[in-house]
N, C-alpha and C positions, 0 to 999 in steps of 0.2 A: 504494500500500500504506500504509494505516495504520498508526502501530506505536504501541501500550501495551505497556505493563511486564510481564512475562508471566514469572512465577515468581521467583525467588533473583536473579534476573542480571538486572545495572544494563543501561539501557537502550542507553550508548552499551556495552557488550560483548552485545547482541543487534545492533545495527547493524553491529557490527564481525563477528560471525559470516555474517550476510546478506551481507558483501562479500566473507566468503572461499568462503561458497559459492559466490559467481558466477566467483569467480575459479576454482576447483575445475571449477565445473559447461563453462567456457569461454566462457560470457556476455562476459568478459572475459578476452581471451586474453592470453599472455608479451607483454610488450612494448607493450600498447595503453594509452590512456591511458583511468581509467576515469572516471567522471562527475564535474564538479565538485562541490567541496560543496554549491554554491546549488541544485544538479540535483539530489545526493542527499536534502536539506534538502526541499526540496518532495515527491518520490518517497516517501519515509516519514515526511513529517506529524511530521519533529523537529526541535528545535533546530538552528542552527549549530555552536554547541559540544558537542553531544552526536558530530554528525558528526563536527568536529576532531578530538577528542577517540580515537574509534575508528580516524581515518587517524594520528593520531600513535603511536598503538599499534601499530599493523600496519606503519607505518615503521619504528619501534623493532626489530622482529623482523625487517626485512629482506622483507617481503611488499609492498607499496608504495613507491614510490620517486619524490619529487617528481612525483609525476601517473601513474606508470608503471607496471606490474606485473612485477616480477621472473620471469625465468624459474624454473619450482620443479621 
């Protein structure tokens, strides 16, 4: 998947919605660990930091968890 900037929303908060979709969708279930950033990073054609950037967010809220997906 490609990713460009697509409306009002920075791009690492379009990456960070794509991971909670899959986390939603079950792509990624409670408890699994989900791709590394180097995985993600290639997967949508972004930065590194843009990745960080969106797992440090989503850690912040308690969605990710050192590599892990929280039960929700």
């Amino acid at each position: 998947m490609f990713m460009t900037l697509q409306g009002p929303k920075a791009l690492y908060e379009q990456v960070k919605i794509i991971i909670m979709d899959r986390i939603q969708s079950g792509e990624y279930p409670p408890d699994s660990r989900i791709p590394s950033e180097n995985q993600l990073v290639k997967e949508l054609s972004v930065s590194r930091m843009t990745v960080n950037r969106a797992l440090r967010e989503l850690a912040l809220y308690c969605i990710v968890k050192h590599g892990t997906i929280r039960e929700s």
